[in-house]
N, C-alpha and C positions, 0 to 999 in steps of 0.2 A: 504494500500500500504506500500512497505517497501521500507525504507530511500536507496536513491543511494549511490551506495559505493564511497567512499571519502567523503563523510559528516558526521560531527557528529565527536568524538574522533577517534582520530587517534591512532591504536596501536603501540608503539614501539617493532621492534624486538630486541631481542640481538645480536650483532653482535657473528660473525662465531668464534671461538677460535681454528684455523686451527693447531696452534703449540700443544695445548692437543687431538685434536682429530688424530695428526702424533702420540702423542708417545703412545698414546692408543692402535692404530693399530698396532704403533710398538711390543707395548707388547703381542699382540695379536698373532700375526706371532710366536714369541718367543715362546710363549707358545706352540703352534701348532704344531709348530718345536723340541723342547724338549718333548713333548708327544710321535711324530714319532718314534723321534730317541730312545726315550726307547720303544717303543715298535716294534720297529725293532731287539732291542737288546735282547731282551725278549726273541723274535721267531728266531733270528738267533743261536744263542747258545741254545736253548732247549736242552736238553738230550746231551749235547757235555760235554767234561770235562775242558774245558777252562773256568772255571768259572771268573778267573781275567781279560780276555777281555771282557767278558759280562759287570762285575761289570767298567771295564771304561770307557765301552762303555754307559752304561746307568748314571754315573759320567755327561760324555759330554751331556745325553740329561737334566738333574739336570741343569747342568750349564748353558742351554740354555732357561727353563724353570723359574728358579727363579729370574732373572731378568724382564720377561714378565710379573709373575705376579705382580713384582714390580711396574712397569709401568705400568700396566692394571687395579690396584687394584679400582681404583674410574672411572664412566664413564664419560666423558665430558660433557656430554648433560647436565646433572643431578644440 
């Protein structure tokens, strides 16, 4: 027979670390978000001769990107 639960060692969990697993997500979004948006800017200007709005357009998805992976770089769990 096996020992009923709640007998014997009890294991402890770690509690929850809600504030790294916010900014995890946050960076997460961020990334996602700067991925889009250069690749929106990628295929909106293709074959166009505006290459200086492409280039700050994909600028804006950089800047929204490298912060995410700032934030995202280690996972919480871990």
């Amino acid at each position: 027979m096996r020992p009923r639960r709640g007998r014997g060692k009890k294991s402890r969990k770690r509690p929850v670390a809600w504030g790294r697993w916010t900014l995890y997500s946050l960076g997460r979004v961020l990334q996602v978000t700067g991925l889009l948006i250069t690749l929106v800017a990628a295929t909106a200007f293709f074959g166009t001769s505006s290459t200086t709005a492409m280039l700050r357009m994909m600028l804006v998805g950089v800047l929204f990107f490298v912060p995410g992976w700032l934030l995202a770089r280690r996972d919480p769990g871990a």
